[in-house]
Every structure is written in structure tokens, then in C-alpha cells.
PyMOL Python script that loads the backbone (N, CA, C, O; Angstrom):
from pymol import cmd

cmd.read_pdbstr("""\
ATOM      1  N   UNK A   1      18.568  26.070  11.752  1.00  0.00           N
ATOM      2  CA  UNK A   1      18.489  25.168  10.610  1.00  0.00           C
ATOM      3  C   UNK A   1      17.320  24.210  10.819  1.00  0.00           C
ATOM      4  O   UNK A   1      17.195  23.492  11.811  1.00  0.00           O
ATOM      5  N   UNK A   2      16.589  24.260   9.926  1.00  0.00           N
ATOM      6  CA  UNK A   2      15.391  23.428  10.002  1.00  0.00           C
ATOM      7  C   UNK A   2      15.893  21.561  10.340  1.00  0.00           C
ATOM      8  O   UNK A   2      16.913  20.918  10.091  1.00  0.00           O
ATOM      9  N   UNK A   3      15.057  21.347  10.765  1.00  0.00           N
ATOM     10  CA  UNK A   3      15.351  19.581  11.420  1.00  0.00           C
ATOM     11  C   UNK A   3      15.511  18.817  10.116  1.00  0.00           C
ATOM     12  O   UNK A   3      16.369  17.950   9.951  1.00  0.00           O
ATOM     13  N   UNK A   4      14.384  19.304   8.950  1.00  0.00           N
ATOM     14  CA  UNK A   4      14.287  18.312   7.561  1.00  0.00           C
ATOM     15  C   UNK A   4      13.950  19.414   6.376  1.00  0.00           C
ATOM     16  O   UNK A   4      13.017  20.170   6.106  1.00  0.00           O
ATOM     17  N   UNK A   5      15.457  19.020   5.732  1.00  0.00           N
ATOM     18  CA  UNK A   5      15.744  20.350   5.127  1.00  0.00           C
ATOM     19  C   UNK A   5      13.930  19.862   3.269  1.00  0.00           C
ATOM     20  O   UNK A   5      13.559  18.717   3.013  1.00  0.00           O
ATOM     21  N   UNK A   6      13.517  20.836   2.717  1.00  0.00           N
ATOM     22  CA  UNK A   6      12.758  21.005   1.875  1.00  0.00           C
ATOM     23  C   UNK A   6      12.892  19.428   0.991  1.00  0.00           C
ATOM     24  O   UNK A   6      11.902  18.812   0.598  1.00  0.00           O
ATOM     25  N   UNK A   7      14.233  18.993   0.805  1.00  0.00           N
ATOM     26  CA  UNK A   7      14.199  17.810  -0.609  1.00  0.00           C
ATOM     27  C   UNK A   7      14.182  16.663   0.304  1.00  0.00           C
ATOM     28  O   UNK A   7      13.529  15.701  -0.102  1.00  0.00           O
ATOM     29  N   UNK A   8      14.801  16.538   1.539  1.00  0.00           N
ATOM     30  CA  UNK A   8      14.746  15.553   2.126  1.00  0.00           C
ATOM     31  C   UNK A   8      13.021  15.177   1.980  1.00  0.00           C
ATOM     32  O   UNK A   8      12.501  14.342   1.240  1.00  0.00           O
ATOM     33  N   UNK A   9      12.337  16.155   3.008  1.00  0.00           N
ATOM     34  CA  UNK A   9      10.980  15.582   2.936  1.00  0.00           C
ATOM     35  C   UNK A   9      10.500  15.567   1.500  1.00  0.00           C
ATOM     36  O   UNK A   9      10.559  14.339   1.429  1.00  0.00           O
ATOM     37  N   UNK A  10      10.266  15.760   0.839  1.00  0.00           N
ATOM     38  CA  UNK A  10       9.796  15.667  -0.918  1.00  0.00           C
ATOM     39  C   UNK A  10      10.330  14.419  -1.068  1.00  0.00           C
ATOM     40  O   UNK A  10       9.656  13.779  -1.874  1.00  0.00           O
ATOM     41  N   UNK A  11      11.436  13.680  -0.549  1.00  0.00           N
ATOM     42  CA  UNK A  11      12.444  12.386  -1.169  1.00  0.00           C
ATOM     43  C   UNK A  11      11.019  11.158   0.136  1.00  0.00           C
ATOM     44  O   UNK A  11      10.551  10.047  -0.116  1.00  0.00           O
ATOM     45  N   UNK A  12      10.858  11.800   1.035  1.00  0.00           N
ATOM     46  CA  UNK A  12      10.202  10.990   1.929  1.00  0.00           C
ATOM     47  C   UNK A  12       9.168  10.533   1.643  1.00  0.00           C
ATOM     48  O   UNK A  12       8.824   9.354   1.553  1.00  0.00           O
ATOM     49  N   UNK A  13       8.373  11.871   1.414  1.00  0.00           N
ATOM     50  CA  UNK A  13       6.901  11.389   1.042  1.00  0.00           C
ATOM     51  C   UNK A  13       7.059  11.144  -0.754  1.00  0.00           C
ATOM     52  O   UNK A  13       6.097  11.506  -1.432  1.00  0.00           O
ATOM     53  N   UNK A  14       7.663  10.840  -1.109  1.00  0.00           N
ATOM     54  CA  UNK A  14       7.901  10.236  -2.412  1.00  0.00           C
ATOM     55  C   UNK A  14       8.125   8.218  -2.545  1.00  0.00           C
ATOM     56  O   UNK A  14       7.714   7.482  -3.443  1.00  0.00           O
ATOM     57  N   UNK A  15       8.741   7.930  -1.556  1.00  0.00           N
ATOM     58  CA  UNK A  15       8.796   6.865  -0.443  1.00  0.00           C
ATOM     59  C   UNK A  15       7.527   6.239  -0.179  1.00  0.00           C
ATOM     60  O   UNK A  15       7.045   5.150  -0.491  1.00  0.00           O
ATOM     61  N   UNK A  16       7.013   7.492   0.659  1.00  0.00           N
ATOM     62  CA  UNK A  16       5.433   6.933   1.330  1.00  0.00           C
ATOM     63  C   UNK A  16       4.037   6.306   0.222  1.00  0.00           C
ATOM     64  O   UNK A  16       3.137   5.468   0.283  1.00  0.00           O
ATOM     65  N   UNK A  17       4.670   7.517  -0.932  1.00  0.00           N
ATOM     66  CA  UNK A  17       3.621   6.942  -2.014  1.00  0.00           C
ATOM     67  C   UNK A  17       3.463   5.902  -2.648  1.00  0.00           C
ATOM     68  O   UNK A  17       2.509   5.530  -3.331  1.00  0.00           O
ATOM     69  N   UNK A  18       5.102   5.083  -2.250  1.00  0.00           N
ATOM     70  CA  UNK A  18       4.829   3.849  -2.988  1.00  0.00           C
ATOM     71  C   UNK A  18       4.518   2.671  -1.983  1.00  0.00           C
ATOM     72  O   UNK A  18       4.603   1.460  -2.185  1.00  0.00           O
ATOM     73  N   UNK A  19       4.203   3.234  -1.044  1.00  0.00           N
ATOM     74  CA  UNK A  19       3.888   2.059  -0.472  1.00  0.00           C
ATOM     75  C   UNK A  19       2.630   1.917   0.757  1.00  0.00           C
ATOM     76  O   UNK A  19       2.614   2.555   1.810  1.00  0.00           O
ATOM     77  N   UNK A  20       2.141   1.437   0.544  1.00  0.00           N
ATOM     78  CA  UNK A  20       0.588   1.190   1.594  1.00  0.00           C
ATOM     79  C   UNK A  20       0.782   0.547   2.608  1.00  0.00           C
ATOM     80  O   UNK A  20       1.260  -0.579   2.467  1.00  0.00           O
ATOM     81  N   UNK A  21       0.473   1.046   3.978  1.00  0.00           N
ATOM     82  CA  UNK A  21       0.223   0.363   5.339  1.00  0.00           C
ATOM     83  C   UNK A  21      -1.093  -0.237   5.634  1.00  0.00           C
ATOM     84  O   UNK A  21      -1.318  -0.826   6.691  1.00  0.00           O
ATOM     85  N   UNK A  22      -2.128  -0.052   4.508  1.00  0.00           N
ATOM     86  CA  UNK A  22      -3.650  -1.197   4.967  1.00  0.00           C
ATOM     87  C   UNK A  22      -4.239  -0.758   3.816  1.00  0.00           C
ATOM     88  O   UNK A  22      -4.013   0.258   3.159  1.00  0.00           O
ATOM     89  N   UNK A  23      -5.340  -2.004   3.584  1.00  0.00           N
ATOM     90  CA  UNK A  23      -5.974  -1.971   2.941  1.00  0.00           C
ATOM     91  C   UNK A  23      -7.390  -2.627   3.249  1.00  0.00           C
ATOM     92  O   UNK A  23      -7.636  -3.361   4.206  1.00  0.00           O
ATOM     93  N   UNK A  24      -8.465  -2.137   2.043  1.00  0.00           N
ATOM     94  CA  UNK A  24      -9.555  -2.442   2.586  1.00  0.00           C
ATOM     95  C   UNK A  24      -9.770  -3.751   1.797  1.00  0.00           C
ATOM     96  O   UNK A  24      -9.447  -3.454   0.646  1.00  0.00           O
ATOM     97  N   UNK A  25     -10.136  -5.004   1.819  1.00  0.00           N
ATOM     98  CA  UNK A  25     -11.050  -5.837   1.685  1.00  0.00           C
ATOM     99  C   UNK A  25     -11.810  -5.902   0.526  1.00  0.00           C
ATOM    100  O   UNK A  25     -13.014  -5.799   0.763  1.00  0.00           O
ATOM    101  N   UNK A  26     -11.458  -6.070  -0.930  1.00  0.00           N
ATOM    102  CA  UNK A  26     -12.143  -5.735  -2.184  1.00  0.00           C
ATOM    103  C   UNK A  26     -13.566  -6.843  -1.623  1.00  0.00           C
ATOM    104  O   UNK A  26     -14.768  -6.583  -1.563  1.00  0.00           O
ATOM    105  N   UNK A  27     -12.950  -7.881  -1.338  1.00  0.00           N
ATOM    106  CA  UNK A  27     -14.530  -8.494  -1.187  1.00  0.00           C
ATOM    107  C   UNK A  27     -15.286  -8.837  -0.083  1.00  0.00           C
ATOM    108  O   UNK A  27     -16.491  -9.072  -0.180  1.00  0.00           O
ATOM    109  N   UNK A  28     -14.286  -8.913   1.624  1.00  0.00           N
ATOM    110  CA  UNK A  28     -15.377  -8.720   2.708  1.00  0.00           C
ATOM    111  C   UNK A  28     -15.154  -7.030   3.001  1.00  0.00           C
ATOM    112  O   UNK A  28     -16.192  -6.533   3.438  1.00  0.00           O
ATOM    113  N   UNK A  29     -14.636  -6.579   2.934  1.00  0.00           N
ATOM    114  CA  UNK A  29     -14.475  -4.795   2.875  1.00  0.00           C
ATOM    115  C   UNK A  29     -13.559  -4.383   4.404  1.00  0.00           C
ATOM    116  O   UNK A  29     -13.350  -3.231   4.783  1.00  0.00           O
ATOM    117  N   UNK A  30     -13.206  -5.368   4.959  1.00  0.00           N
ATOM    118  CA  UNK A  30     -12.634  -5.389   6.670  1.00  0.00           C
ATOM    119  C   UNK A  30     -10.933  -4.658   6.189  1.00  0.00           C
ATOM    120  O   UNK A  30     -10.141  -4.906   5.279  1.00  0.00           O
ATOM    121  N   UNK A  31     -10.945  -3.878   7.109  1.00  0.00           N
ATOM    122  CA  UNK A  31      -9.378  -3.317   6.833  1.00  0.00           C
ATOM    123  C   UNK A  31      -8.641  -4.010   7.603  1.00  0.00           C
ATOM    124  O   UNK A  31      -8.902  -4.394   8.743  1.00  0.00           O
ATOM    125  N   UNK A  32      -7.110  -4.285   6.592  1.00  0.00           N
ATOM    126  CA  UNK A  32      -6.079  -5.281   6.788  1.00  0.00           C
ATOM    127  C   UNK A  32      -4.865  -4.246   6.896  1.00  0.00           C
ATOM    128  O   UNK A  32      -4.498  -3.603   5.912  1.00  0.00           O
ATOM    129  N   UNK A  33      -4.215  -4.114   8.256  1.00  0.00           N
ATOM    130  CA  UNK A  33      -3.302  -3.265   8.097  1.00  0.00           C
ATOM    131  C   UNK A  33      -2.246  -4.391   8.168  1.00  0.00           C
ATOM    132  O   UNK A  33      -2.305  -5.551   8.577  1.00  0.00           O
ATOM    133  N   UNK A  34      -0.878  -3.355   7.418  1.00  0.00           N
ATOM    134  CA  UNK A  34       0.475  -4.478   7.057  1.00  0.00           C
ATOM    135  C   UNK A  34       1.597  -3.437   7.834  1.00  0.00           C
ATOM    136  O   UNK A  34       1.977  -2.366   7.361  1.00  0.00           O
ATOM    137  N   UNK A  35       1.926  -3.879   8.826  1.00  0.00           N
ATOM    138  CA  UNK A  35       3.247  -3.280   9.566  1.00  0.00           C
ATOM    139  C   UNK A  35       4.087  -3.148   8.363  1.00  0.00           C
ATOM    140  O   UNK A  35       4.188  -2.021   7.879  1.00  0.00           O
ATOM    141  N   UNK A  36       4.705  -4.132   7.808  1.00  0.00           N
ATOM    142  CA  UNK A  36       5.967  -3.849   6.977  1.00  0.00           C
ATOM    143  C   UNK A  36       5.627  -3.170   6.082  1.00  0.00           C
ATOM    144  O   UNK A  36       6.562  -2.483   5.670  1.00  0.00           O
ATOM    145  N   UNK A  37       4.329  -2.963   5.346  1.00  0.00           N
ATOM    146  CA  UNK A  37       3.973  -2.308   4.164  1.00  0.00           C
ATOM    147  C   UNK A  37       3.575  -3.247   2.978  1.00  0.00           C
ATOM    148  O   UNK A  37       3.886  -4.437   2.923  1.00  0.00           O
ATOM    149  N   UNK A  38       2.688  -2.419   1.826  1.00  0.00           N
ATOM    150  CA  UNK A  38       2.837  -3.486   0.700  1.00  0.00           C
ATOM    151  C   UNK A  38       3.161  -2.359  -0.341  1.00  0.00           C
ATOM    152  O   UNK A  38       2.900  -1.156  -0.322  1.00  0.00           O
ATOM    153  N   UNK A  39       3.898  -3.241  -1.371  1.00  0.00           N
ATOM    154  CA  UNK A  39       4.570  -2.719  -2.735  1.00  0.00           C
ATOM    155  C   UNK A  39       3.732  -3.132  -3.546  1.00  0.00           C
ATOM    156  O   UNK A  39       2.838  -3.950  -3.328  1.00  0.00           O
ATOM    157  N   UNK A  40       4.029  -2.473  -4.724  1.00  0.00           N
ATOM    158  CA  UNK A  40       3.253  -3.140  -6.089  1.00  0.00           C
ATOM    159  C   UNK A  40       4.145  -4.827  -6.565  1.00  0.00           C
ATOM    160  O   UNK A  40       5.312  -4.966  -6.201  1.00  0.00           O
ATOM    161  N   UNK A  41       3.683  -5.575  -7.091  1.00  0.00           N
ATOM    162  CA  UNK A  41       3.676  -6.956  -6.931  1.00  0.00           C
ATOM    163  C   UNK A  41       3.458  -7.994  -5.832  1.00  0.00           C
ATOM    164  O   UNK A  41       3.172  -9.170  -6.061  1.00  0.00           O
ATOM    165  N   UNK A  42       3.595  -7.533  -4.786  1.00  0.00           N
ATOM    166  CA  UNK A  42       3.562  -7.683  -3.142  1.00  0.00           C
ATOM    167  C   UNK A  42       2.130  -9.196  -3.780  1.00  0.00           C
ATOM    168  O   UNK A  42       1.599  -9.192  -4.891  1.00  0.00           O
ATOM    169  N   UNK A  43       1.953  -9.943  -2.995  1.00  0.00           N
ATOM    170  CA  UNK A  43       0.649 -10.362  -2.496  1.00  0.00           C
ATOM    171  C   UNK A  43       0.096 -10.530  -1.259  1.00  0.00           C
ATOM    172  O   UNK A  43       0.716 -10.960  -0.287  1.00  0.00           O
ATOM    173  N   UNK A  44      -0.808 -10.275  -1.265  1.00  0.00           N
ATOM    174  CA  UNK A  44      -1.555 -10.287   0.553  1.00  0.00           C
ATOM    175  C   UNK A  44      -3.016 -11.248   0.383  1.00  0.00           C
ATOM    176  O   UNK A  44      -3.610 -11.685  -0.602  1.00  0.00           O
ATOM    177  N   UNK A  45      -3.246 -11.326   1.812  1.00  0.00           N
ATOM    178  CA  UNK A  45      -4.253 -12.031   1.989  1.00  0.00           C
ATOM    179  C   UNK A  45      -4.513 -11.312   3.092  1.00  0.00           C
ATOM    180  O   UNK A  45      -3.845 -10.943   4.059  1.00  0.00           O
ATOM    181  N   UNK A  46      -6.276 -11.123   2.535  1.00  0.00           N
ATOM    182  CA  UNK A  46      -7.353 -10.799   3.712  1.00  0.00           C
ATOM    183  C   UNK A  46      -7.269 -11.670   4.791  1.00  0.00           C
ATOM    184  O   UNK A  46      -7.325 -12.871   4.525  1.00  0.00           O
ATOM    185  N   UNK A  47      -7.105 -11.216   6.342  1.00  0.00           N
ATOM    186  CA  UNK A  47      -7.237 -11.548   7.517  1.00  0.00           C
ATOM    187  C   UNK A  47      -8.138 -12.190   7.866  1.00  0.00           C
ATOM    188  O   UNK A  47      -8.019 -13.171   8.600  1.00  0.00           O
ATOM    189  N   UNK A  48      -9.516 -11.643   7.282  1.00  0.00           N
ATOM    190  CA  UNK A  48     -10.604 -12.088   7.913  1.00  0.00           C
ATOM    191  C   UNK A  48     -10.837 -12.937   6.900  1.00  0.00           C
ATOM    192  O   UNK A  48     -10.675 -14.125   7.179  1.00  0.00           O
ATOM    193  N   UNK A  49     -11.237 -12.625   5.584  1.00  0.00           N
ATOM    194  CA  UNK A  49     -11.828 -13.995   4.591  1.00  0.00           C
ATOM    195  C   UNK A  49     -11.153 -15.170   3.874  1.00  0.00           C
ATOM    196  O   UNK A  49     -11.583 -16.251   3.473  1.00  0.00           O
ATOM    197  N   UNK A  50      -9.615 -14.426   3.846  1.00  0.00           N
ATOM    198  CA  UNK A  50      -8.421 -15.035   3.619  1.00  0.00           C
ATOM    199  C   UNK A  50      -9.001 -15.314   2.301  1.00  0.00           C
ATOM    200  O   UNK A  50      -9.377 -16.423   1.921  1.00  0.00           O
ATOM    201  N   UNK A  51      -9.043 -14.203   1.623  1.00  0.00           N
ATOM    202  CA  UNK A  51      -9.086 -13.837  -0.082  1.00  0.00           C
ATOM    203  C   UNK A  51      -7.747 -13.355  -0.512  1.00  0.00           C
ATOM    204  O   UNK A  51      -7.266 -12.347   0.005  1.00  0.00           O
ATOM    205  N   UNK A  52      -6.996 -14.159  -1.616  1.00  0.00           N
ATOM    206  CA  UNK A  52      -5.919 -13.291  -1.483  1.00  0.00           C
ATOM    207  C   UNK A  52      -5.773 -12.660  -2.911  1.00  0.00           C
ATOM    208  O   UNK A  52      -6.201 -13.125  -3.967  1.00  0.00           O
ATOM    209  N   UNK A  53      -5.148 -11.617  -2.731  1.00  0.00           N
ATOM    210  CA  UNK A  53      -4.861 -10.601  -4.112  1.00  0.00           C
ATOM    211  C   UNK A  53      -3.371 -10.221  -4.159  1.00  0.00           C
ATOM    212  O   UNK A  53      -2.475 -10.111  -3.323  1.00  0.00           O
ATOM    213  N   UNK A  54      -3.509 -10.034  -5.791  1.00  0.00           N
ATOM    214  CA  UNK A  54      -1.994  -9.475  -5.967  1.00  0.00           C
ATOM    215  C   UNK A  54      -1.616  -7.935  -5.877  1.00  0.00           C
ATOM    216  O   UNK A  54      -2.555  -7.286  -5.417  1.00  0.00           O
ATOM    217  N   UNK A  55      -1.073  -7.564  -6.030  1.00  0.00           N
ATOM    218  CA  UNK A  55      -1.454  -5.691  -5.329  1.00  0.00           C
ATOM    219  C   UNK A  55      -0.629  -5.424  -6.777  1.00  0.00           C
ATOM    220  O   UNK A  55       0.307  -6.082  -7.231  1.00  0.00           O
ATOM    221  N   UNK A  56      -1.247  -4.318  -7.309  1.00  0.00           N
ATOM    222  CA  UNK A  56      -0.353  -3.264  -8.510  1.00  0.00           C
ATOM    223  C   UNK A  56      -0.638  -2.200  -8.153  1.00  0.00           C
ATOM    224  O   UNK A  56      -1.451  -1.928  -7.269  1.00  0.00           O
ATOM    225  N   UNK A  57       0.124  -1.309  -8.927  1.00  0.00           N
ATOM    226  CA  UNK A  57      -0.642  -0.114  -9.274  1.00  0.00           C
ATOM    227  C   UNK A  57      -0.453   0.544 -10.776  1.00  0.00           C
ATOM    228  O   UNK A  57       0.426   0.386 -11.623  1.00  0.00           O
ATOM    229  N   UNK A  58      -2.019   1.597 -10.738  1.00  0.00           N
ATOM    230  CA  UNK A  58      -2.158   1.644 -12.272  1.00  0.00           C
ATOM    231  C   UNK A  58      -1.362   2.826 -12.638  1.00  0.00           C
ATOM    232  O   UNK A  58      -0.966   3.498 -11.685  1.00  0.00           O
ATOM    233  N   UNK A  59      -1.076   3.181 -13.706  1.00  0.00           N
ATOM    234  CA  UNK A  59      -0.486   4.711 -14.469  1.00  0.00           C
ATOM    235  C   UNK A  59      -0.836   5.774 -13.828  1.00  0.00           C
ATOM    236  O   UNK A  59      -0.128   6.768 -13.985  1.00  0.00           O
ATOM    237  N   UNK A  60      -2.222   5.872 -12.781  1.00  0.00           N
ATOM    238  CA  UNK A  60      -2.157   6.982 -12.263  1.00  0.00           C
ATOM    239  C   UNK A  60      -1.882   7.486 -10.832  1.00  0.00           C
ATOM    240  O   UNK A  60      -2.041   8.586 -10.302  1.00  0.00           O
ATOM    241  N   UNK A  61      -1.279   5.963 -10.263  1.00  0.00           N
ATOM    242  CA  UNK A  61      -1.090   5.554  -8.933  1.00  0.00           C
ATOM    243  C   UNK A  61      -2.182   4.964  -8.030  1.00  0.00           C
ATOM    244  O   UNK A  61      -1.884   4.805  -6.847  1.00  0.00           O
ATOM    245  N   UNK A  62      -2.876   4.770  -8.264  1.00  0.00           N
ATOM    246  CA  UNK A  62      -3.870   4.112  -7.848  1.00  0.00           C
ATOM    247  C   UNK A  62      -3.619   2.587  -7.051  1.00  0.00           C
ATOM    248  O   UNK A  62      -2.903   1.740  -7.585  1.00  0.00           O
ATOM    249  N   UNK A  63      -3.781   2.526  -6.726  1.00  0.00           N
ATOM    250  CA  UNK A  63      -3.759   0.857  -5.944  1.00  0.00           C
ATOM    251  C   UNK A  63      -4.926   0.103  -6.416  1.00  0.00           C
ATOM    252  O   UNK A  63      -6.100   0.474  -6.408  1.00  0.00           O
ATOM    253  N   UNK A  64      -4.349  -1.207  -6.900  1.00  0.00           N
ATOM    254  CA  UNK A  64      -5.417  -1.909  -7.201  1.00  0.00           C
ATOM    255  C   UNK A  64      -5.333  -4.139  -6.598  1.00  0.00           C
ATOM    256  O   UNK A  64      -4.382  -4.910  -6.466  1.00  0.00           O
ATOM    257  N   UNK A  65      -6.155  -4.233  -6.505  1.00  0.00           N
ATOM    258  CA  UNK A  65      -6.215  -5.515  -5.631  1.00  0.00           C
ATOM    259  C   UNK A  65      -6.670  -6.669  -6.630  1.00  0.00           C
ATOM    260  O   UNK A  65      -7.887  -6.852  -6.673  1.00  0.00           O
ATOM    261  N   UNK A  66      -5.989  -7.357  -7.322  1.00  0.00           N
ATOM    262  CA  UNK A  66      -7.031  -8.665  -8.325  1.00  0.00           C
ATOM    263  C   UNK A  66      -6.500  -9.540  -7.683  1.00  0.00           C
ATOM    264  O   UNK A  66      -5.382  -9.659  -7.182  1.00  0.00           O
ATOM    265  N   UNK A  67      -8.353 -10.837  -7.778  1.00  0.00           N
ATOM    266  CA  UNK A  67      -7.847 -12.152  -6.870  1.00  0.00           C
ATOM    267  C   UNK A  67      -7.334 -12.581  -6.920  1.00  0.00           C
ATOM    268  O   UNK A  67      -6.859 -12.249  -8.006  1.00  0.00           O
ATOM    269  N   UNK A  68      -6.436 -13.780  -6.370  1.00  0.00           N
ATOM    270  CA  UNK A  68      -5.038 -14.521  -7.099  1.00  0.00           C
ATOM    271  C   UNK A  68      -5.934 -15.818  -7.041  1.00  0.00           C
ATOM    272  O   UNK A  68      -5.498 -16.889  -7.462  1.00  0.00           O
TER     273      UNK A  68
END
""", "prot")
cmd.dss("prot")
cmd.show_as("cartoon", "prot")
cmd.util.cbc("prot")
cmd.orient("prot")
């Protein structure tokens, strides 16, 4: 018997898509990784420039970063 049966993983990486472990830096471009993850509404702040953005995403899944 397989370890992870076919829907389990499909249910997983369905999971993974909604959520991002780093991102790049819309305006110093330095990658910011996030242990816990970020969601859509989430807000973060750049590490290095400490720019902060609100995180969405668009209709086609896309991730997108506007300044707050």
C-alpha cells in the first residue's frame, strides 16, 4: 500500500498552493523567507528595507505584494 494514497497528496499540494514560504522584495528585491507561511490578506514586512505590503492573490493565483 502506497505511504500517500493519490487524493491525499492532490488535498496536500492543494494546501501548498495557498500558501508561500518567501518572497522576493517588490522594491529592494532581497528574499524574505516566512517559516510560518503567508496567506492572502497576511501582511509582511521586508527584512531588509522594512517596506511593508499586504499580500493577495489575483483570479489566476498569482501572488501579489501592494505597499501598505
Amino acid at each position: 500500500m502506497p505511504s500517500n494514497p493519490p487524493q491525499y497528496e492532490e488535498e496536500e499540494e492543494a494546501k501548498a498552493a495557498k500558501v508561500l514560504k518567501d518572497f522576493d522584495c517588490p522594491v529592494c528585491n532581497a528574499n524574505n523567507p516566512y517559516d510560518d507561511g503567508i496567506y492572502p490578506d497576511d501582511e509582511v514586512t521586508c527584512f531588509y528595507c522594512g517596506q511593508e505590503f499586504k499580500v493577495s492573490r489575483n483570479s489566476e493565483g498569482q501572488w501579489r505584494f501592494k505597499e501598505a
